[in-house]
Each structure stands twice: as structure tokens, then as C-alpha cells.
Backbone bond lengths (Angstrom), bond angles and torsions (degrees), N, CA, C in turn:
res aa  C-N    CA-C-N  psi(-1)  N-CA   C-N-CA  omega(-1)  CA-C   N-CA-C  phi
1 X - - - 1.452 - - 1.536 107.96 -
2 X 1.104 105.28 129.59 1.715 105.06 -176.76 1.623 105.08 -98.06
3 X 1.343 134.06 159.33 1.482 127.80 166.39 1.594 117.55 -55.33
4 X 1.193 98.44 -38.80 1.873 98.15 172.42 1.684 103.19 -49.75
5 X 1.102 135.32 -53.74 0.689 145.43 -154.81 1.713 119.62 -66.43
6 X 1.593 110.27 -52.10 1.269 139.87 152.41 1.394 110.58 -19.34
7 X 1.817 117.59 149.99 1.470 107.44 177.40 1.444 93.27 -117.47
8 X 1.126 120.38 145.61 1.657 133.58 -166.28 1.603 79.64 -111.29
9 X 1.114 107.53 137.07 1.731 130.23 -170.23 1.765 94.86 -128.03
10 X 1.207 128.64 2.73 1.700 122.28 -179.93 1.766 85.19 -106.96
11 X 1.050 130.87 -5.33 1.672 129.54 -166.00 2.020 98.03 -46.55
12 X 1.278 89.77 -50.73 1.514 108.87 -168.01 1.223 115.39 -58.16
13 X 1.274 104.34 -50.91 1.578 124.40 -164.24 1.553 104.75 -62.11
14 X 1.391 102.99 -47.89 1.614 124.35 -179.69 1.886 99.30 -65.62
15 X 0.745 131.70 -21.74 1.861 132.34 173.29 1.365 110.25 -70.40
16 X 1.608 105.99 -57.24 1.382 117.95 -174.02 1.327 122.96 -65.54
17 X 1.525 106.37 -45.93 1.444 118.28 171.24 1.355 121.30 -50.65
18 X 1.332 127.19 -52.75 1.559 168.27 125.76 2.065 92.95 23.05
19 X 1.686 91.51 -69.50 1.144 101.07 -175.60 1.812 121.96 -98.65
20 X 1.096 122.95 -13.71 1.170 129.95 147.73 1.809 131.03 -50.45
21 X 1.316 113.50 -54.42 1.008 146.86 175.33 2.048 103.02 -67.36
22 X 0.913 139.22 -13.46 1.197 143.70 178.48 1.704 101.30 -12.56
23 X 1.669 107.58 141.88 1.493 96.90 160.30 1.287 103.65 -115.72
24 X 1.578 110.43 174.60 1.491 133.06 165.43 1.462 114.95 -27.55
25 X 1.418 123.83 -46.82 1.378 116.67 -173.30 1.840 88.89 -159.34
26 X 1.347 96.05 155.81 0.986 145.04 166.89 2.029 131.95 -101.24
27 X 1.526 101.53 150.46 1.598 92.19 -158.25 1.435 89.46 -129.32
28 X 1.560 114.09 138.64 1.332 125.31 172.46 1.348 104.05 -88.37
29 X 1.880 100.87 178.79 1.560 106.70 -175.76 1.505 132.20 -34.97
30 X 1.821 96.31 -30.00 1.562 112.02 -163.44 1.311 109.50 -106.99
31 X 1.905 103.16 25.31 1.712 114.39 171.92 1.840 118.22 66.13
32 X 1.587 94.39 -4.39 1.864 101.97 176.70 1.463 113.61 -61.27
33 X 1.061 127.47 135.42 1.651 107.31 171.13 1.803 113.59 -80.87
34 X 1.229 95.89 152.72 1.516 112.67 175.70 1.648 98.64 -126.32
35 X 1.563 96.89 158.59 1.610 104.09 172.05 1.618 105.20 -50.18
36 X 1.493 79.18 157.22 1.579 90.60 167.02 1.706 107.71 -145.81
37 X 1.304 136.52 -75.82 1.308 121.00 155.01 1.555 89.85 -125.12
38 X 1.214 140.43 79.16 1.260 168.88 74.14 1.718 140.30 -72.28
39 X 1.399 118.87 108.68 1.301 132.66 -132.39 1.631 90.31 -89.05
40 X 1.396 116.51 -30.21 1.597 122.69 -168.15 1.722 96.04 -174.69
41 X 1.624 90.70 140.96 1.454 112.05 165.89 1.222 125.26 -136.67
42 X 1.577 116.90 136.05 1.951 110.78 -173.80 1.711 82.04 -83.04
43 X 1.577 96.60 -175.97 2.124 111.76 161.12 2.051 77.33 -139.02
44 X 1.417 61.84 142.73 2.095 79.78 174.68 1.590 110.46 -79.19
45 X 1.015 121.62 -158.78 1.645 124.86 -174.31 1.759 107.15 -91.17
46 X 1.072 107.72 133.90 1.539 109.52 -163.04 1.185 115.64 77.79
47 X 1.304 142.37 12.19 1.353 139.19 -147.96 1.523 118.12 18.47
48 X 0.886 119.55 48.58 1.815 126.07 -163.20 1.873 93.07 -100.43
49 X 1.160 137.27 -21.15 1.065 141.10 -163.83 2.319 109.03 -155.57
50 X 1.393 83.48 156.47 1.842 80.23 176.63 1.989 95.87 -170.09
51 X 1.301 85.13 161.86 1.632 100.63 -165.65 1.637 93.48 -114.33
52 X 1.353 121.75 145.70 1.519 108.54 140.19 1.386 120.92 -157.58
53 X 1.426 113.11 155.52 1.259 119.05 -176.99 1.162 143.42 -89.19
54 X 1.176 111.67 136.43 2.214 106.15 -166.91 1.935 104.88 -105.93
């Protein structure tokens, strides 16, 4: 039996979670963040800290 072959039974779990689990923001091609279920975010001074809103 090879692993290709094998049925991975976490396949699912890993989908659901995936989308349950959502974060604050999200990053386009060029790694910038965009919302994600955060509507707006400040960055504090130095960017050392940041707030955001749902």
C-alpha cells in the first residue's frame, strides 16, 4: 500500500476548520493584508501594536 493510495480521514476536518477558524485579515498576492472578518484596523506608533474591528 503506498500513502497515495491511503484515505486521509482529517481531509475534512482540515476544510471545515479552515473555514470556521477564519482570521482577522487576510493577504493578497503582494502579502498586503486585506479584511477578512475585520472591517478596519489602526497599527499603533512603531507598528509595535494594532487594534481591529469586527
Amino acid at each position: 500500500m503506498t500513502p497515495a493510495s491511503t484515505i486521509n480521514t482529517a481531509a475534512p476536518t482540515g476544510f471545515i476548520s479552515g473555514n470556521v477558524f477564519d482570521g482577522l485579515v487576510d493577504f493578497d498576492l503582494d502579502l498586503k493584508p486585506r479584511p477578512a472578518l475585520a472591517e478596519s484596523w489602526e497599527v499603533g506608533p512603531h507598528a509595535l501594536s494594532s487594534c481591529a474591528a469586527a
